[in-house]
N, CA, C and O atoms as CSV, one atom per row, in Angstrom:
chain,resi,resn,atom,element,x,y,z
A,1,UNK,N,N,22.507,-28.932,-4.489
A,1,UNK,CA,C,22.442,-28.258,-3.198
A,1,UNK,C,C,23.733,-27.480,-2.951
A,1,UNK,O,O,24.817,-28.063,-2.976
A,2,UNK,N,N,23.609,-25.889,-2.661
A,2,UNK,CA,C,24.358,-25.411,-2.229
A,2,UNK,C,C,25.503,-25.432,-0.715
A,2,UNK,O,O,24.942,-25.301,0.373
A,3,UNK,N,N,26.149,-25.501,-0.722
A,3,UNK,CA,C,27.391,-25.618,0.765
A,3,UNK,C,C,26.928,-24.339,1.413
A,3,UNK,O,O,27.056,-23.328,0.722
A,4,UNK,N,N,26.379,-24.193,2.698
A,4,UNK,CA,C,26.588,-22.983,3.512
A,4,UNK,C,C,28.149,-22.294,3.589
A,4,UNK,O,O,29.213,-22.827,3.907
A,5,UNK,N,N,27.817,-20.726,3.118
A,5,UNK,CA,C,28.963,-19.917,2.655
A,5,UNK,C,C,28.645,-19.104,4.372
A,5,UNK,O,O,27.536,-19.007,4.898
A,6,UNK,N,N,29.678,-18.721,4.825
A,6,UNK,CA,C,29.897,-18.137,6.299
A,6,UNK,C,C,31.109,-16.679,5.570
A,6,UNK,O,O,32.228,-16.781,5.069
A,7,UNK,N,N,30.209,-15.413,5.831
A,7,UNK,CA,C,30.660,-14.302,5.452
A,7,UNK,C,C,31.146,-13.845,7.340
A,7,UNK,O,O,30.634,-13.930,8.456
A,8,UNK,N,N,32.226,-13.433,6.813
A,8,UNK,CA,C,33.134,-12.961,8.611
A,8,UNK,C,C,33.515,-11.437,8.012
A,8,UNK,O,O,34.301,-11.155,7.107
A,9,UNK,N,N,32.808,-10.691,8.712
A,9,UNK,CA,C,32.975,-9.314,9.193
A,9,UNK,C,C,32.977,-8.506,10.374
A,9,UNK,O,O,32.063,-8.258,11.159
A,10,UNK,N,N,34.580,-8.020,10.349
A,10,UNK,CA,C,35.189,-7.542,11.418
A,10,UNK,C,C,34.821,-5.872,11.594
A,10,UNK,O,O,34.799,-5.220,10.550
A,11,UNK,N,N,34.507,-5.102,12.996
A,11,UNK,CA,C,34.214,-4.088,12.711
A,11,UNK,C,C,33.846,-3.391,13.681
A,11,UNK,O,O,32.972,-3.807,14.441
A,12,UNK,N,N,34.490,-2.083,13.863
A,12,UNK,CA,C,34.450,-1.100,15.383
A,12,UNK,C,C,33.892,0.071,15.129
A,12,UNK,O,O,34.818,0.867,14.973
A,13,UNK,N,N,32.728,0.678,14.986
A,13,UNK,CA,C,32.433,2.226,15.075
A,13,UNK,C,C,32.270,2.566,13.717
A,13,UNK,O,O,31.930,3.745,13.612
A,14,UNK,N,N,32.396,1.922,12.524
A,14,UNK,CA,C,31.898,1.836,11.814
A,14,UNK,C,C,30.256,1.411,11.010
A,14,UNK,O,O,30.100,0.537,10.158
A,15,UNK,N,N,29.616,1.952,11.355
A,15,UNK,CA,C,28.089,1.577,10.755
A,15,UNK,C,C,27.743,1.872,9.861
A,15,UNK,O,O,26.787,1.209,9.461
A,16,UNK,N,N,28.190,2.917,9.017
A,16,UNK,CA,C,27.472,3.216,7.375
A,16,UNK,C,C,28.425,1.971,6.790
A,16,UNK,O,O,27.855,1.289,5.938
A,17,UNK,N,N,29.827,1.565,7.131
A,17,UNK,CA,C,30.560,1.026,6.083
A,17,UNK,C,C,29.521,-0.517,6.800
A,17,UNK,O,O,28.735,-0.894,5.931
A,18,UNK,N,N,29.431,-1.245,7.922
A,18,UNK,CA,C,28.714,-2.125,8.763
A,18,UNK,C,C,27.370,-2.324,7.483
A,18,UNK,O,O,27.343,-3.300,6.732
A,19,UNK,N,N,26.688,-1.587,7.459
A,19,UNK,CA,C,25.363,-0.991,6.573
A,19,UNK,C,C,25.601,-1.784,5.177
A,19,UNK,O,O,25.127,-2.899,4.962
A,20,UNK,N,N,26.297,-1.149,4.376
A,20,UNK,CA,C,27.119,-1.583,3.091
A,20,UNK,C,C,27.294,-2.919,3.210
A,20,UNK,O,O,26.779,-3.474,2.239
A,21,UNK,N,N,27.856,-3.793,4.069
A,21,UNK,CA,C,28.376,-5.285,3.554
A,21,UNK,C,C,27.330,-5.890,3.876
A,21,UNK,O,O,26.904,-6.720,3.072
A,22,UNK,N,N,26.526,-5.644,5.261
A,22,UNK,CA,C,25.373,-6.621,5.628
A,22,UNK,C,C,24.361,-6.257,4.181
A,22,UNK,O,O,23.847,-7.304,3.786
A,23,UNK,N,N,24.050,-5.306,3.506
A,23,UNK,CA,C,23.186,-5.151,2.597
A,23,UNK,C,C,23.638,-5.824,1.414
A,23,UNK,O,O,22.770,-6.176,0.615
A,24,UNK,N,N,25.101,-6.119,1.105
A,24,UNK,CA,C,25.653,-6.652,-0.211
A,24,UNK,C,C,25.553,-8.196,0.219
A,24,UNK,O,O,25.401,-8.965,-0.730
A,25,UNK,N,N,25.608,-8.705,1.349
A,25,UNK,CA,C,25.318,-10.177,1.714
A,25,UNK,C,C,24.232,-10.313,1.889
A,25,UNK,O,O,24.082,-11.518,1.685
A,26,UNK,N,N,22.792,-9.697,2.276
A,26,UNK,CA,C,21.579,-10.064,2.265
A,26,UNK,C,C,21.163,-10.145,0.710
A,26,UNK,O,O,20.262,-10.897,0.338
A,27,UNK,N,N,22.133,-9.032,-0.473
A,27,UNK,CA,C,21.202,-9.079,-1.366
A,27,UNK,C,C,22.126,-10.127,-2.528
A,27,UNK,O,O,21.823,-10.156,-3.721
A,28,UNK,N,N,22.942,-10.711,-2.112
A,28,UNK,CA,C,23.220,-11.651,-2.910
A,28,UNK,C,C,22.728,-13.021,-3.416
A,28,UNK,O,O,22.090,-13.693,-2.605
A,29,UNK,N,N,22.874,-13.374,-4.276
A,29,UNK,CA,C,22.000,-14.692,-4.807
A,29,UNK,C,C,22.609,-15.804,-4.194
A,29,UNK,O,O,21.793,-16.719,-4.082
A,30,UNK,N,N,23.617,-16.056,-3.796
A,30,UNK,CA,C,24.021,-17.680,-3.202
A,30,UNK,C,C,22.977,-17.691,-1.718
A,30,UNK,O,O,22.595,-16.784,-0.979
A,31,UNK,N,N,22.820,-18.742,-1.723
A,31,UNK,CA,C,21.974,-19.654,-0.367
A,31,UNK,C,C,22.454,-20.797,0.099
A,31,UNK,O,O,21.884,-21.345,-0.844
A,32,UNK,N,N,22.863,-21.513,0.549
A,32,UNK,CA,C,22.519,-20.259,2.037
A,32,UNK,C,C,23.400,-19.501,2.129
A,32,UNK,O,O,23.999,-19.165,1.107
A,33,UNK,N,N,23.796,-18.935,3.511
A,33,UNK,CA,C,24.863,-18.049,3.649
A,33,UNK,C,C,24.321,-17.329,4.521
A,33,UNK,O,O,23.190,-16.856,4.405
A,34,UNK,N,N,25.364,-17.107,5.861
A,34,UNK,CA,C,25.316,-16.553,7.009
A,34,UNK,C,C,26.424,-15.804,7.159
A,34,UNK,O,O,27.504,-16.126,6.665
A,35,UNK,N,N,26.149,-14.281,8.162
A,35,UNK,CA,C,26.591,-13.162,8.619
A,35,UNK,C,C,27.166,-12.836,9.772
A,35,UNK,O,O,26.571,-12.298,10.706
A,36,UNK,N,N,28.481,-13.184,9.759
A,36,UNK,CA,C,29.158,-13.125,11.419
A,36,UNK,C,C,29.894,-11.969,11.284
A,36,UNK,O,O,30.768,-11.733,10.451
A,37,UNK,N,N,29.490,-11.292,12.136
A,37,UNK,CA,C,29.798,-9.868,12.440
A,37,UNK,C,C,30.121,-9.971,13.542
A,37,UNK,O,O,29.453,-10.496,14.432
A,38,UNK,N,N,31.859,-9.185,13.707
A,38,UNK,CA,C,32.371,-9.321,15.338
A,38,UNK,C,C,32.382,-7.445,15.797
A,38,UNK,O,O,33.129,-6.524,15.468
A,39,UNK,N,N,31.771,-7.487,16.246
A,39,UNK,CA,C,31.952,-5.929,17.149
A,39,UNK,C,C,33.040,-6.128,18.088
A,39,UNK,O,O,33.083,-6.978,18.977
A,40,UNK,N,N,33.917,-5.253,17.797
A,40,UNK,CA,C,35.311,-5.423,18.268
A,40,UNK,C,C,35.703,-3.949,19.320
A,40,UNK,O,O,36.743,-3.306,19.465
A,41,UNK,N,N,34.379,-3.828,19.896
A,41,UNK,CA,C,34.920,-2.781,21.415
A,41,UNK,C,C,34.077,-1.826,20.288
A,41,UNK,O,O,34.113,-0.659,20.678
A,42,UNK,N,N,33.444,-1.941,19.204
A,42,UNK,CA,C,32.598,-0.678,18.729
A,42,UNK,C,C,31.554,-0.596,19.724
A,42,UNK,O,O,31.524,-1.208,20.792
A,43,UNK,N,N,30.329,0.574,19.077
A,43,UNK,CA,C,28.949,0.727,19.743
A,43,UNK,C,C,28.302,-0.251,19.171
A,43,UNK,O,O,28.575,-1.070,18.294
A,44,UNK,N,N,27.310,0.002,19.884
A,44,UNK,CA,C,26.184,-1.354,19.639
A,44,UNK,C,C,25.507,-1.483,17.859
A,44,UNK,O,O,25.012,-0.421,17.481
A,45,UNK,N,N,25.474,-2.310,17.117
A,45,UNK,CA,C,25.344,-2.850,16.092
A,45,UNK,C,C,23.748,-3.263,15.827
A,45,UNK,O,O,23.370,-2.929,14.704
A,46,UNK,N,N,22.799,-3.887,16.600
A,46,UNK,CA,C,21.744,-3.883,16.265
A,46,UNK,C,C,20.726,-2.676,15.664
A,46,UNK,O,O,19.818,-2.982,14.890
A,47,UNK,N,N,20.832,-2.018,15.862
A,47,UNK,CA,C,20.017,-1.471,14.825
A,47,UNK,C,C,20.633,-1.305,13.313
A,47,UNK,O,O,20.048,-1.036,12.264
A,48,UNK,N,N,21.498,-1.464,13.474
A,48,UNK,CA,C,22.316,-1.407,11.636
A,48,UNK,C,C,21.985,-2.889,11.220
A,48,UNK,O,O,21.615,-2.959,10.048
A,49,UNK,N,N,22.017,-3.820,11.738
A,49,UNK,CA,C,21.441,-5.501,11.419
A,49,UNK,C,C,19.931,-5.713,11.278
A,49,UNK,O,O,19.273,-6.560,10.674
A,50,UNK,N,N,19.679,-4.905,11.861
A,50,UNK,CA,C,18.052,-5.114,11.956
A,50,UNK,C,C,17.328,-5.262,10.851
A,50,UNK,O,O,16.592,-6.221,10.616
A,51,UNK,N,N,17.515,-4.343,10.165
A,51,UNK,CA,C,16.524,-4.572,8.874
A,51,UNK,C,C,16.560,-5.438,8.063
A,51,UNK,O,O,15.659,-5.536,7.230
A,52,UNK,N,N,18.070,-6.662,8.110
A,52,UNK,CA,C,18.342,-7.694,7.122
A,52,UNK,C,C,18.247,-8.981,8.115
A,52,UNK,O,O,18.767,-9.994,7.646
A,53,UNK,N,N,17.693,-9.107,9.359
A,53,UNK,CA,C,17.495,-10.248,10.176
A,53,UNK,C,C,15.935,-10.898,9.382
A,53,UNK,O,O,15.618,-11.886,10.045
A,54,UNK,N,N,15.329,-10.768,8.704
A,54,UNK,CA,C,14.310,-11.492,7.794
A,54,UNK,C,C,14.771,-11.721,6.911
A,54,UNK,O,O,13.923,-12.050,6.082
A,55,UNK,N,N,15.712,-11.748,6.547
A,55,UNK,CA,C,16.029,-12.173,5.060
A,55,UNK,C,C,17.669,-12.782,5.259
A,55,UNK,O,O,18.179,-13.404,4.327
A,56,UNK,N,N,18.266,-12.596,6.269
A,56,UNK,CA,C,19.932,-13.359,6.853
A,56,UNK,C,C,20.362,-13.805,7.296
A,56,UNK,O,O,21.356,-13.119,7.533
A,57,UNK,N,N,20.493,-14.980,7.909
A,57,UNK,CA,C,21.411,-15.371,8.885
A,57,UNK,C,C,22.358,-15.178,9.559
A,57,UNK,O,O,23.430,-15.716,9.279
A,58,UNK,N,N,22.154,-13.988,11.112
A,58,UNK,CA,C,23.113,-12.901,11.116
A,58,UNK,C,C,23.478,-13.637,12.567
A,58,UNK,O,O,22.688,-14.139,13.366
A,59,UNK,N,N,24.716,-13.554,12.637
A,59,UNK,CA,C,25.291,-13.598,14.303
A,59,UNK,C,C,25.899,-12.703,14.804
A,59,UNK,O,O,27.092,-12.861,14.546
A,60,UNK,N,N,25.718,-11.773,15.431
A,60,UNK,CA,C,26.936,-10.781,15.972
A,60,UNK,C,C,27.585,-11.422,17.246
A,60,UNK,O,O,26.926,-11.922,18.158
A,61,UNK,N,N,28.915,-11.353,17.205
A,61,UNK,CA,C,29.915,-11.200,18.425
A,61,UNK,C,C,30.141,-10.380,18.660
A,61,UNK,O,O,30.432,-9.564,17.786
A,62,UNK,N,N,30.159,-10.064,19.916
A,62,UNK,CA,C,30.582,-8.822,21.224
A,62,UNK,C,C,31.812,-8.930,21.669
A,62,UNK,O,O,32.020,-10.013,22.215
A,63,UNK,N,N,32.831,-8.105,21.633
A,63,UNK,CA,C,34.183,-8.407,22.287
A,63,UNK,C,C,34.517,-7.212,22.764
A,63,UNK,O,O,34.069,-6.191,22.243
A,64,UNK,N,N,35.233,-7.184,23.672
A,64,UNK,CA,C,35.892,-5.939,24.446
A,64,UNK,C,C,36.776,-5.209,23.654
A,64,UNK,O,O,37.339,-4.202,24.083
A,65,UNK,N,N,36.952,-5.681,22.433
A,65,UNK,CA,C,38.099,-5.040,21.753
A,65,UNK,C,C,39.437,-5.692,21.949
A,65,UNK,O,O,40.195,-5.302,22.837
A,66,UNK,N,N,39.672,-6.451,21.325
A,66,UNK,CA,C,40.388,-7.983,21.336
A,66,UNK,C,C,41.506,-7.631,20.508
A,66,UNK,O,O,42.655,-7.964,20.800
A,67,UNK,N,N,41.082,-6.682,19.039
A,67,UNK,CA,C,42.171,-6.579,18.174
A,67,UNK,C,C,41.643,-7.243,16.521
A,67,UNK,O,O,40.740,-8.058,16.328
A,68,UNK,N,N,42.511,-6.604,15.515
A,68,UNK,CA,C,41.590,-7.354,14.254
A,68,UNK,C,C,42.108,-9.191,14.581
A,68,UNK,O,O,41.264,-10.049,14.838
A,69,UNK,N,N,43.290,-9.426,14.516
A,69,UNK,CA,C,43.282,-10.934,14.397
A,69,UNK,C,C,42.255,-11.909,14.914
A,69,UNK,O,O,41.438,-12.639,14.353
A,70,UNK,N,N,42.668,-11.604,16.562
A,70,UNK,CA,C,41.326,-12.287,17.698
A,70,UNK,C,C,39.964,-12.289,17.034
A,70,UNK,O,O,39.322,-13.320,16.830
A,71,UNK,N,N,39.412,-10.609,16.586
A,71,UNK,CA,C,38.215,-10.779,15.717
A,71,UNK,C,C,38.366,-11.567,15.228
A,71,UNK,O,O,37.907,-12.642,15.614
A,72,UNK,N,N,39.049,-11.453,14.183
A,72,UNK,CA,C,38.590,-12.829,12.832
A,72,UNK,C,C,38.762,-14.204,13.298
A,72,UNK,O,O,38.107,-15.127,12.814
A,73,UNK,N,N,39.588,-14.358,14.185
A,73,UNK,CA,C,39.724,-15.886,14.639
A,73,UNK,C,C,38.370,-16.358,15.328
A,73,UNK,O,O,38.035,-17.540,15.251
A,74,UNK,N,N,37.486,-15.289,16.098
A,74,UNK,CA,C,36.252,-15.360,16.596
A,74,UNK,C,C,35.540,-15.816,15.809
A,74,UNK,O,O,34.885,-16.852,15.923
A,75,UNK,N,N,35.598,-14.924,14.709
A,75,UNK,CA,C,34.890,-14.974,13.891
A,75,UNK,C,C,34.440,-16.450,13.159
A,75,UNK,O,O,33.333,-16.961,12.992
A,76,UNK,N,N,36.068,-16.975,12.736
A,76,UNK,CA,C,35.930,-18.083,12.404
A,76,UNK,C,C,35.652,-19.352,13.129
A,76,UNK,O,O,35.641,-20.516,12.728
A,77,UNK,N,N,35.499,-18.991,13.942
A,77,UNK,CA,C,35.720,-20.560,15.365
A,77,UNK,C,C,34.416,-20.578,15.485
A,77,UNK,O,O,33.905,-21.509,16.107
A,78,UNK,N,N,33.214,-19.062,14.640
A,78,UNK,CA,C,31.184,-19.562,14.866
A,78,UNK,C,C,30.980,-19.481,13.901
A,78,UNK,O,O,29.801,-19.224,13.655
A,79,UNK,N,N,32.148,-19.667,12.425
A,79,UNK,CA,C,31.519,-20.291,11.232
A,79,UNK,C,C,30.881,-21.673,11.175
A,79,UNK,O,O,31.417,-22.651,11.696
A,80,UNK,N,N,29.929,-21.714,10.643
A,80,UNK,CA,C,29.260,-23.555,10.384
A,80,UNK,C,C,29.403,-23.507,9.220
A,80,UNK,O,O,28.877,-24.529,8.781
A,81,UNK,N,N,29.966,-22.700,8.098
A,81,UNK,CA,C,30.037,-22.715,6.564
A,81,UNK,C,C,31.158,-23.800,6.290
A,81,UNK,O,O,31.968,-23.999,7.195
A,82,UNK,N,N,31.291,-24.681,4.842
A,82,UNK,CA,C,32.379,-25.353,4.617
A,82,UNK,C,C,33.563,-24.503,3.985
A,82,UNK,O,O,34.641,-25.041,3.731
């Protein structure tokens, strides 16, 4: 049995690069493995997630724009991965 792997991606106004990692983590072979994506004062992110919510375990966080650290600390404080 595999350990749940918790992928943390930080990210503002970026959606083609957003696009790119959620597609390289949906199409990877480890299982499980979940997708925390912090929107950090970007635009809205659901429709760039959308198409890999059947096949990912995706969480997005919403923040006012906190800063990269805060992101990632977010990020990590709604990992459940070991």
């Amino acid at each position: 049995m595999n350990d749940l792997v918790s992928v943390i991606t930080r990210t503002k106004d970026r959606h083609a690069f957003l696009a790119d990692a959620v597609g390289s983590v949906a199409n990877s072979t480890w299982r499980p493995v979940e997708h925390i994506i912090v929107n950090d004062g970007g635009a809205d992110v659901s429709a760039v997630v959308a198409p890999y919510r059947d096949r990912l375990d995706i969480k997005v966080i919403d923040t006012p724009g906190v800063g990269r650290c805060k992101a990632g600390n977010l990020g990590l404080a709604a990992a459940r991965g070991t």
